[in-house]
Residue frames as qw, qx, qy, qz and C-alpha x, y, z in Angstrom:
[[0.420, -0.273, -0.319, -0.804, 175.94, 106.33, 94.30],
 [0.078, 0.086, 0.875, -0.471, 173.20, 105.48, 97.09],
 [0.414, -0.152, -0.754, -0.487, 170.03, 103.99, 96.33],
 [0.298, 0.136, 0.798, -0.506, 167.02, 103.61, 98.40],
 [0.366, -0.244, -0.765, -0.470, 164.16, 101.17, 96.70],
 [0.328, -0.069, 0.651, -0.681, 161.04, 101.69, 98.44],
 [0.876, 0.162, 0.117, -0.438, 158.64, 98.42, 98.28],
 [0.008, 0.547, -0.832, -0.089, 160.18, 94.84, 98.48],
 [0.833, 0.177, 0.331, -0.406, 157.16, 92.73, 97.30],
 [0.847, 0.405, 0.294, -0.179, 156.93, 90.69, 95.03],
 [0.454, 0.821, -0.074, 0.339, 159.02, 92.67, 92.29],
 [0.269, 0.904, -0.178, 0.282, 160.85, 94.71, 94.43],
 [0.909, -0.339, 0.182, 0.162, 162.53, 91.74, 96.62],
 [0.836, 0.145, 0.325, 0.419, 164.32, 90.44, 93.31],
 [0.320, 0.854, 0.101, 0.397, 165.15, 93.99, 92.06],
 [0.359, -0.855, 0.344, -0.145, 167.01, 94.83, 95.39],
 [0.843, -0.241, 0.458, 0.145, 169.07, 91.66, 95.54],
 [0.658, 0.594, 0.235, 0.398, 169.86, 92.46, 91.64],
 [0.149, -0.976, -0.090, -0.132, 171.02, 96.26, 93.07],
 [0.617, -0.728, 0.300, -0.010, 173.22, 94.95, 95.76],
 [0.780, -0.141, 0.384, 0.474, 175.11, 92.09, 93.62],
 [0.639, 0.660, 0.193, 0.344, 176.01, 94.85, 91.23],
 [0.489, -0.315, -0.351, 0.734, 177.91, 96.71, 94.62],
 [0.014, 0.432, -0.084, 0.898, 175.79, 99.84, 94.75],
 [0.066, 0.214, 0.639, -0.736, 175.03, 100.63, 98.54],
 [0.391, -0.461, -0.506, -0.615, 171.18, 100.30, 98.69],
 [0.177, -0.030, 0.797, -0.576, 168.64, 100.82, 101.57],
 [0.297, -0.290, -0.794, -0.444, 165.50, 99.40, 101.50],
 [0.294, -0.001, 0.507, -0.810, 161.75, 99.99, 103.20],
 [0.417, -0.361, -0.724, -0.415, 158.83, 97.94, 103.06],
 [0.538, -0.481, -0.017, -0.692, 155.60, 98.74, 104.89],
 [0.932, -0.334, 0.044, -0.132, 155.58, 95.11, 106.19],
 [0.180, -0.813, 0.554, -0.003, 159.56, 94.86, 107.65],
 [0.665, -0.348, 0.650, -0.119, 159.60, 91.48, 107.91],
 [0.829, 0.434, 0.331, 0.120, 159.38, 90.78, 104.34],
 [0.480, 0.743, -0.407, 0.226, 162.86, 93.19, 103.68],
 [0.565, -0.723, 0.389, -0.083, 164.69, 91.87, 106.99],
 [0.857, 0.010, 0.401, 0.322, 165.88, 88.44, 104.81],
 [0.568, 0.712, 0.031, 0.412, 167.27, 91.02, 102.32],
 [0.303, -0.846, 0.432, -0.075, 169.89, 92.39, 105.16],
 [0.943, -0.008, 0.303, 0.138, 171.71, 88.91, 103.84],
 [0.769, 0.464, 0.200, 0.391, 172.58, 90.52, 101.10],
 [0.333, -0.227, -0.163, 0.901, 174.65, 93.84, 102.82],
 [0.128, -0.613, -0.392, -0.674, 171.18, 95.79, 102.27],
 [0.065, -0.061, -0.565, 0.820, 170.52, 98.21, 104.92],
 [0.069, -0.617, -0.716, -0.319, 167.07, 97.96, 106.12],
 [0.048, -0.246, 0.208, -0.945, 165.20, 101.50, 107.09],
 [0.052, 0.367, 0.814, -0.447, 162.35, 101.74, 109.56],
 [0.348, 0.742, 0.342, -0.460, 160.47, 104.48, 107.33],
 [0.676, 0.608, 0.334, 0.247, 160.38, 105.67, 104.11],
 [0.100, -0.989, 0.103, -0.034, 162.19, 108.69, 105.13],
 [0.649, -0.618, 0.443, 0.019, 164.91, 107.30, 106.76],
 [0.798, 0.146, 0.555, 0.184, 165.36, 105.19, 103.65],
 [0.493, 0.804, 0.276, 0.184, 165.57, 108.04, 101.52],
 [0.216, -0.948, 0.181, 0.148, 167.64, 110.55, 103.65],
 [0.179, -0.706, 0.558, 0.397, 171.17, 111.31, 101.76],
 [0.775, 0.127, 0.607, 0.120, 170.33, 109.35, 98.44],
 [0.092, -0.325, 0.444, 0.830, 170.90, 110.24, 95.00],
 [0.495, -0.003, -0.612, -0.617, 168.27, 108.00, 93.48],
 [0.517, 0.061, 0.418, -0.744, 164.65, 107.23, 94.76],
 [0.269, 0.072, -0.810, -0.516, 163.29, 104.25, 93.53],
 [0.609, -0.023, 0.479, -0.631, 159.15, 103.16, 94.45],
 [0.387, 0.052, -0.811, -0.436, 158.07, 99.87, 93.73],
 [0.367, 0.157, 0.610, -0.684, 154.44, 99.41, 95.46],
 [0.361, 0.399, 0.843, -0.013, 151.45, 98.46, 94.32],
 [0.282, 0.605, 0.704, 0.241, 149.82, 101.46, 93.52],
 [0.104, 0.603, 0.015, 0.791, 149.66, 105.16, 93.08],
 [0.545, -0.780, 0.038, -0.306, 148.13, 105.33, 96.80],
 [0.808, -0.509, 0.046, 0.295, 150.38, 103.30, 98.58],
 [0.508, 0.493, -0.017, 0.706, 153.43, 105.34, 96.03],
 [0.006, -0.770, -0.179, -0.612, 151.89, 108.60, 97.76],
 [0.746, -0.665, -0.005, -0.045, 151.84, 107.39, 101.47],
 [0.758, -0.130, -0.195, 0.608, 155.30, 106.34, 101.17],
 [0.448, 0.532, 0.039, 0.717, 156.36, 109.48, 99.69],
 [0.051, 0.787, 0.324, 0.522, 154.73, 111.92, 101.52],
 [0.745, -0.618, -0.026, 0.249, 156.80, 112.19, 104.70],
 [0.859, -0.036, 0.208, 0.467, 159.79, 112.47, 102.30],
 [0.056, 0.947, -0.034, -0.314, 162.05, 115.14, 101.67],
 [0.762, 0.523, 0.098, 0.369, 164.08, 114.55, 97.94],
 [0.440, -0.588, 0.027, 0.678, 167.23, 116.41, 98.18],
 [0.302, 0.716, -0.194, -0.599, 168.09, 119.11, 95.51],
 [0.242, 0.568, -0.710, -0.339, 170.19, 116.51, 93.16],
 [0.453, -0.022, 0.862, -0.225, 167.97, 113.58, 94.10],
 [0.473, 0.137, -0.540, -0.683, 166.18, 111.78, 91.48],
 [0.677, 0.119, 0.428, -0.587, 162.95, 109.94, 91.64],
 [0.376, 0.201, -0.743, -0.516, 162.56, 106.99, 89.58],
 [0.661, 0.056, 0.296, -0.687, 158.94, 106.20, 89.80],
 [0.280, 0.001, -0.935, -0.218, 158.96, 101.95, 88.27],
 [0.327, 0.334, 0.718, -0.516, 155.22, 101.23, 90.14],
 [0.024, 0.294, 0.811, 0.504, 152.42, 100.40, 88.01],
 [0.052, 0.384, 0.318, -0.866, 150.15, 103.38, 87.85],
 [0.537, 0.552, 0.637, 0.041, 147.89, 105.54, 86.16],
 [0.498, 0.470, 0.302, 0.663, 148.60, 108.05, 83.57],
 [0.226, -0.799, -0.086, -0.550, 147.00, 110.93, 85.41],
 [0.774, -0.633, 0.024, 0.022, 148.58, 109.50, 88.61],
 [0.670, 0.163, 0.101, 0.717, 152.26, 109.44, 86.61],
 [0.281, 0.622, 0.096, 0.725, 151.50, 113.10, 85.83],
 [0.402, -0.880, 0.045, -0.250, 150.50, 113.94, 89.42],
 [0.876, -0.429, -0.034, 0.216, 153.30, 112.54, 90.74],
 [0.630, 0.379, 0.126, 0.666, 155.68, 113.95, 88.55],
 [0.094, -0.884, -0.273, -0.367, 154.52, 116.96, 89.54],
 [0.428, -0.891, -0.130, 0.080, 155.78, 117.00, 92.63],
 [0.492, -0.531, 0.495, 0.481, 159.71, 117.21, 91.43],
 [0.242, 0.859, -0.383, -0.238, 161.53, 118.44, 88.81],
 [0.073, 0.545, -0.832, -0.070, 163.72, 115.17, 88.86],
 [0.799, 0.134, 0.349, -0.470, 161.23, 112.75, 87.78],
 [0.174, 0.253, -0.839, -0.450, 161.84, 109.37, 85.67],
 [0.849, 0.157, 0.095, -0.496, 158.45, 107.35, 84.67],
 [0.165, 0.563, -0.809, -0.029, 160.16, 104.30, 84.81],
 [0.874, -0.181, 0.372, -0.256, 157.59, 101.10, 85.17],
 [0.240, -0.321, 0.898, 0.182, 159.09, 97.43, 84.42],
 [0.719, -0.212, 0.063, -0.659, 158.09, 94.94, 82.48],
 [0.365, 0.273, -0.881, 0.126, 158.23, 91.24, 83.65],
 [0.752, -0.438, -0.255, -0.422, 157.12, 89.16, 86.44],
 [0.610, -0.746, 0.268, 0.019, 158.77, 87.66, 89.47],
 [0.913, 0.139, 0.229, 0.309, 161.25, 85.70, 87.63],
 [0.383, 0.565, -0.192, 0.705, 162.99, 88.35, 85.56],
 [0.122, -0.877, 0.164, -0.436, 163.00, 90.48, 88.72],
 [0.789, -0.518, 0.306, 0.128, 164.79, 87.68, 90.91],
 [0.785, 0.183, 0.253, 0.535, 167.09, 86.86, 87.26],
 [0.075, -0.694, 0.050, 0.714, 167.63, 90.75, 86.55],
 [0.291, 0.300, 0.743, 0.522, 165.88, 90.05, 83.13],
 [0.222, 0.787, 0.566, -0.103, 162.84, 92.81, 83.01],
 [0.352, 0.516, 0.384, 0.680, 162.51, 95.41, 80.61],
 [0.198, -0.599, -0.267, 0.729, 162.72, 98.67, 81.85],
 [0.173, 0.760, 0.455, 0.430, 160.38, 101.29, 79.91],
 [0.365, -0.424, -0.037, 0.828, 161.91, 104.97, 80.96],
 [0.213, 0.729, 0.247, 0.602, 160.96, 108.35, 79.57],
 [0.526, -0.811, -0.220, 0.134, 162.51, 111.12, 81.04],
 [0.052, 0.973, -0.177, -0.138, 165.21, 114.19, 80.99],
 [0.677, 0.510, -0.519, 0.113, 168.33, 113.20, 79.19],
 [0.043, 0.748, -0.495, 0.440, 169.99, 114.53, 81.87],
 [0.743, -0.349, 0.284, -0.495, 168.88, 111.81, 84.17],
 [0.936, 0.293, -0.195, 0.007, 170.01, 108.94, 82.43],
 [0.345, 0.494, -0.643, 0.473, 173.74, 108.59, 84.33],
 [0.393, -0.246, 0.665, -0.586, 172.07, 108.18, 87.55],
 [0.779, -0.072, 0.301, -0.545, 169.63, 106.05, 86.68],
 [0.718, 0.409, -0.529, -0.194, 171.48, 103.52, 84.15],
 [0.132, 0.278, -0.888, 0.342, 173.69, 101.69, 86.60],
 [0.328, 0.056, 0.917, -0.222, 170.73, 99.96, 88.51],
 [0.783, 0.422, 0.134, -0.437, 168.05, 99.80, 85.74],
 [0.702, 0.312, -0.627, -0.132, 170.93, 97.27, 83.90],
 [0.165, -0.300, 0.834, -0.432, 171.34, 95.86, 87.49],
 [0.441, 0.143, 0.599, -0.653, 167.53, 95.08, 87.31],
 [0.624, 0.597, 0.264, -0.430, 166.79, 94.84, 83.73],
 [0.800, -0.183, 0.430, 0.376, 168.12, 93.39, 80.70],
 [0.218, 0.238, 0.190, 0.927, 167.89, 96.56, 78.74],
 [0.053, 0.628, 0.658, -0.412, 166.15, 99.08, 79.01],
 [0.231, 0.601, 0.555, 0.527, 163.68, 101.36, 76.26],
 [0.043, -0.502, -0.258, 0.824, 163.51, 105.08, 76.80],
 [0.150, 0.571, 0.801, 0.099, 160.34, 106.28, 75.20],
 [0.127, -0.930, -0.267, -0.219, 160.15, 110.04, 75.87],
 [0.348, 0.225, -0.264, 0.871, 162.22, 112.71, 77.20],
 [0.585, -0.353, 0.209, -0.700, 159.14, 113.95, 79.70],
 [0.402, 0.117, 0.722, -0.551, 157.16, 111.87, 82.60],
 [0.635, 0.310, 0.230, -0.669, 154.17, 109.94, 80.91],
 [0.594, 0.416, -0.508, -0.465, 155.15, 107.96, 77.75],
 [0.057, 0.305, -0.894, 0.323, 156.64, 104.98, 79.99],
 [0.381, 0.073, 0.780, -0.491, 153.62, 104.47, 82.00],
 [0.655, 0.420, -0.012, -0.628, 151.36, 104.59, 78.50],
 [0.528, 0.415, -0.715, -0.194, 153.34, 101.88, 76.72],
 [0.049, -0.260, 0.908, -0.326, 153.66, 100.26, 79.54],
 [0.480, 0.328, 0.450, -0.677, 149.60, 100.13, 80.36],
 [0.713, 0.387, -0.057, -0.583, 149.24, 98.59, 76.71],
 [0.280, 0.385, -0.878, 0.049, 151.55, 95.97, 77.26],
 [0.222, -0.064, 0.676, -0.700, 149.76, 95.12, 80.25],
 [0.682, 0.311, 0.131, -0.649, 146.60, 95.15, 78.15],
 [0.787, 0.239, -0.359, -0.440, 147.50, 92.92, 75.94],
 [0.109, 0.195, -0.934, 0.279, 149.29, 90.51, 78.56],
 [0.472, 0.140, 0.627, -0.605, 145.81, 90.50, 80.49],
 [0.754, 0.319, -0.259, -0.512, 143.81, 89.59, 76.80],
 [0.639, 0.222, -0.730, -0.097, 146.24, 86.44, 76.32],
 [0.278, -0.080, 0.746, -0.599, 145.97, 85.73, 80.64],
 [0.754, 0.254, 0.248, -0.552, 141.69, 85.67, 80.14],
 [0.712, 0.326, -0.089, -0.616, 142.03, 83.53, 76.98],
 [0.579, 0.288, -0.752, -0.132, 144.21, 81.09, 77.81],
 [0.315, -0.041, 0.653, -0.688, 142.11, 80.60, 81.17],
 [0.640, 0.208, 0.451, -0.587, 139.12, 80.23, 79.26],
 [0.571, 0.400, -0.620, -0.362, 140.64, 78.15, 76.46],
 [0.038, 0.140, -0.915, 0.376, 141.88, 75.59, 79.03],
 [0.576, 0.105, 0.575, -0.571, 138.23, 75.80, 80.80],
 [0.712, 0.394, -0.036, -0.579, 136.48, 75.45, 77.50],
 [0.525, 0.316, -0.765, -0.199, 138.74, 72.37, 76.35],
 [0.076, 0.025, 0.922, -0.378, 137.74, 70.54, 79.71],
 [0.482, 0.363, 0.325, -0.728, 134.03, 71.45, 79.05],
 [0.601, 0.323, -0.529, -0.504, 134.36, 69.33, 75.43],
 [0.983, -0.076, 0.159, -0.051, 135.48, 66.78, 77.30],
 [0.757, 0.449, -0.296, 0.371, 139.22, 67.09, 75.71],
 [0.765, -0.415, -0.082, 0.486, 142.39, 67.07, 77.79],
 [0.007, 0.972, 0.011, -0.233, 143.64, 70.61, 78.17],
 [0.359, -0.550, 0.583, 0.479, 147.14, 69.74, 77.27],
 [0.662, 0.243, 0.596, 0.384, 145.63, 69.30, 73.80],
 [0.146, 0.935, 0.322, 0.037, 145.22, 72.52, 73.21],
 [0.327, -0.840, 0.300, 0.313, 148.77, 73.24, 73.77],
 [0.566, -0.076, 0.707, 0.416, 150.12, 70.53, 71.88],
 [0.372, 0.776, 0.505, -0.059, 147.71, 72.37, 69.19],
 [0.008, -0.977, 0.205, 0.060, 149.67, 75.81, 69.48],
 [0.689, -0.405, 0.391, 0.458, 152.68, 74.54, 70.02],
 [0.254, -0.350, 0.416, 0.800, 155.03, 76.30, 67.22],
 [0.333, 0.563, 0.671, 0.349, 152.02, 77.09, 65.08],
 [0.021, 0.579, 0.163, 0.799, 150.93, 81.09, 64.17],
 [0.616, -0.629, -0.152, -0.449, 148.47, 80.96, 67.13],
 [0.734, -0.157, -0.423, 0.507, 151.51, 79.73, 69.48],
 [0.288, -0.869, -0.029, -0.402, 151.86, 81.69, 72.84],
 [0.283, 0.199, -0.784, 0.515, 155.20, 81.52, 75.30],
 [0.249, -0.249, 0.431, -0.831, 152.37, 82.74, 77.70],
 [0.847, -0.131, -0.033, -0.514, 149.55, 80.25, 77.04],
 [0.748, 0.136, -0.631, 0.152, 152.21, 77.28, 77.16],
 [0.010, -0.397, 0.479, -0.783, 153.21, 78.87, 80.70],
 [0.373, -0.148, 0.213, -0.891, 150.21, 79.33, 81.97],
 [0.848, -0.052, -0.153, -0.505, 148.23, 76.45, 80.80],
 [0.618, 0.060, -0.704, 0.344, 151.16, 73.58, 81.85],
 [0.035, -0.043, 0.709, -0.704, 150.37, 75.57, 85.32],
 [0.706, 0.006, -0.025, -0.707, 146.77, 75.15, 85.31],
 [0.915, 0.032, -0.393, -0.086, 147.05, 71.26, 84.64],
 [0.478, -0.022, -0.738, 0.475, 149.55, 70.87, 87.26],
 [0.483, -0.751, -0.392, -0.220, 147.44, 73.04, 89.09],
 [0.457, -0.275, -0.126, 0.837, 150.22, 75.46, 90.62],
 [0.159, 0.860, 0.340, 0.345, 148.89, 78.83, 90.81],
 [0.668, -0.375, -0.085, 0.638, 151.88, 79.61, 93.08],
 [0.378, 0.905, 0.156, -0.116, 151.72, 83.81, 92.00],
 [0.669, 0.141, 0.188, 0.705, 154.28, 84.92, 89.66],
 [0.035, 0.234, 0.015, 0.972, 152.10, 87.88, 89.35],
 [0.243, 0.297, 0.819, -0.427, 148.94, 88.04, 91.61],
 [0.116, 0.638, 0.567, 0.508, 145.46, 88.35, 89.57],
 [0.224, -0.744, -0.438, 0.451, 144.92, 91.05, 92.68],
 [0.116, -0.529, 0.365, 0.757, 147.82, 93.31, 90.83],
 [0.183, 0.315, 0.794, 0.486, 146.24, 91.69, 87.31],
 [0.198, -0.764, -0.598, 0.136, 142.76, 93.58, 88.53],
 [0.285, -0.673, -0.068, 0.680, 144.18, 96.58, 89.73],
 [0.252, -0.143, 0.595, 0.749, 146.03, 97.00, 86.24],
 [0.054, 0.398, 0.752, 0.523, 143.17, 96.14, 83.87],
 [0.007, 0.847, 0.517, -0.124, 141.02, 98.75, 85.49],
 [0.160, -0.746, 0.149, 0.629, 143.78, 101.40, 84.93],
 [0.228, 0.019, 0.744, 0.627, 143.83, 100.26, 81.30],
 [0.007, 0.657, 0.698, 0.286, 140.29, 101.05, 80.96],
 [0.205, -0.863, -0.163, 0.431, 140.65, 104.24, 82.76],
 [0.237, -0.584, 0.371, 0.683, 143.14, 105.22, 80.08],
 [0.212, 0.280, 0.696, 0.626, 141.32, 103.95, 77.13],
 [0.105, -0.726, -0.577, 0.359, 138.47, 105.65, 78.43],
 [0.246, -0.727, 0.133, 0.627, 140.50, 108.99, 78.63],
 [0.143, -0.195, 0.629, 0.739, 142.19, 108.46, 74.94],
 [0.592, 0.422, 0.098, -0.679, 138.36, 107.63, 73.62],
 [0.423, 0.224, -0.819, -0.317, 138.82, 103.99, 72.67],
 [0.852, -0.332, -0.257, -0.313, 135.99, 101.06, 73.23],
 [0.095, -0.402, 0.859, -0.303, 137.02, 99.26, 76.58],
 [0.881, 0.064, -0.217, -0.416, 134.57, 96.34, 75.77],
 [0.771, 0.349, -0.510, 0.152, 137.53, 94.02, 75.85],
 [0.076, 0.255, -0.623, 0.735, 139.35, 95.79, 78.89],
 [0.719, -0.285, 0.027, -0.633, 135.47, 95.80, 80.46],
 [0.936, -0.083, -0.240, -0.246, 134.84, 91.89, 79.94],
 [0.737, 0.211, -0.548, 0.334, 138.62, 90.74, 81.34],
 [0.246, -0.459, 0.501, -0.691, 138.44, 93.18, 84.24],
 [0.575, -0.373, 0.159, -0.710, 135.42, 91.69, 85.00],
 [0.940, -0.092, -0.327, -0.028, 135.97, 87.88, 84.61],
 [0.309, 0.374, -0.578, 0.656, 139.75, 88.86, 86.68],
 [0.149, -0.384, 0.318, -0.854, 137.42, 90.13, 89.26],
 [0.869, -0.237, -0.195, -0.387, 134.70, 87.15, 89.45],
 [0.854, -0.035, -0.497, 0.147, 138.07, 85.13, 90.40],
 [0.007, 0.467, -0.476, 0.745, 139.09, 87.66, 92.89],
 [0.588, -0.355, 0.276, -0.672, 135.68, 87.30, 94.88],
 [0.872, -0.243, -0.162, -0.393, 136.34, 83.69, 94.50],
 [0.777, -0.620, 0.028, 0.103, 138.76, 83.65, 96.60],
 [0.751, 0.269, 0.086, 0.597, 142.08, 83.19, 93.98],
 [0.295, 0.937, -0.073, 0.175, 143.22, 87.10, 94.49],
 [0.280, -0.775, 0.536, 0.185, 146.43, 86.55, 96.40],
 [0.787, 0.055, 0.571, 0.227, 147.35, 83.52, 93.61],
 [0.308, -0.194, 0.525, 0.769, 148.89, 83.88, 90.13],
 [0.350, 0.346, 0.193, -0.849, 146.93, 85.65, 87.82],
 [0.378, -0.084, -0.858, -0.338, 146.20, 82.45, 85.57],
 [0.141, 0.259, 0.759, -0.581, 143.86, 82.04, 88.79],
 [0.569, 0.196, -0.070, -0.796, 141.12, 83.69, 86.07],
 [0.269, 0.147, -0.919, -0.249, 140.76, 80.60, 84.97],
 [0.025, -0.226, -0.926, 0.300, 138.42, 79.50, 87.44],
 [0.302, 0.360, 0.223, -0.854, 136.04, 81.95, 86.48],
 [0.420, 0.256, -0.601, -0.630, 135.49, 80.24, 83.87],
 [0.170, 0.174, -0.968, 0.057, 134.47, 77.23, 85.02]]
């Protein structure tokens, strides 16, 4: 089988390198070359376009930022008849379904995780899509992922589950930002507030994370708050749509977005934090 992953950020670095040590022939494209060239180490062939990357694959993987930059790659590209598309980018529901559109051989396949699983081949792959599909795509979604949940036999369920995972990753992000602020603001040492949680009901793997970085002050991104931002407005675009209050989604966009403009968007997305402050 041949594989071409287009987008080698962040995510889709550790997701190629995960591909390659399982020996299936991959090529790779990233808008900015120089960030897939260190991934020719690993016997990954790099492509100069998306095209080029695609031409004579079986399976199409996009991992980009966003439904535009998905579209730009694509749209140059010509899927062969028996190609499949497995579409792992963090979209929006209505942007899953346009996309889907454009092929018949469509998997709705976002991840979830953060750089870590995707350099350890730990993230959770969320998959809905034709039975039939499921041979091609299994081999590198266990390359990449340490199982993976199929949700749906159509496009769409994947990117919905996914989008409320998301939501409630961004709720515990904002509040253990502005727990942290709000214990410096008593005057108490933030690292009581962990020691607090620690293995109690209200314990969080993510606030223990998140707040030990904050006190060492490493915001080194694991996920940027830019992609944090992006997300939490497509969550509210989909609660919208379903006709649920986005009060919550509203108030986290916006504090995400106060730490964007101050400067923190290419940092980890604990980086809200400073909004608080």
């Amino acid at each position: 089988m041949r594989v071409a992953l287009l987008g080698t950020g962040t995510m889709g670095a550790g997701m190629a390198r995960n591909i390659a040590r399982a020996g299936i022939p991959l090529r790779v494209w990233n808008r900015s070359r120089e960030r897939a060239e260190p991934l020719a180490e690993h016997g990954i062939e790099i492509a100069a376009t998306p095209a080029e990357a695609v031409d004579g694959a079986d399976l199409v993987i996009t991992m980009l930022f966003d439904a535009a930059s998905v579209e730009e790659a694509m749209k140059d590209v010509r899927l062969g008849p028996d190609t499949v598309w497995a579409q792992m980018s963090t979209v929006g529901v209505q942007d899953t379904a346009r996309l889907a559109a454009t092929t018949e051989r469509f998997v709705d396949a976002p991840v979830l995780g953060t750089k870590q699983p995707a350099e350890q081949g730990t993230l959770l792959v969320v998959a809905s899509g034709a039975e039939e599909f499921k041979p091609v795509v299994t081999p590198v979604f266990d390359a990449v992922g340490s199982r993976t949940m199929w949700v749906g036999d159509e496009p769409g369920p994947a990117t919905k589950l996914k989008l409320v995972v998301n939501g409630w990753m961004g709720y515990l992000i904002a509040g253990t930002g502005q727990s942290m602020s709000f214990a410096e603001a008593l005057g108490l040492d933030p690292a009581l507030f962990l020691e607090a949680i620690n293995g109690a009901a209200s314990d969080s793997m993510v606030a223990r994370l998140k707040g030990s970085a904050i006190i060492k002050d490493d915001f080194t991104p694991s996920f940027s708050l830019d992609g944090a931002v992006k997300d939490m407005g497509l969550i509210a675009d989909a609660m919208r749509d379903a006709g649920v209050d986005t009060s919550v989604a509203d108030a986290v966009g916006g504090m995400m977005r106060k730490a964007q403009d101050l400067g923190h968007g290419e940092k980890d997305m604990i980086s809200v934090y400073h909004a608080f402050k």
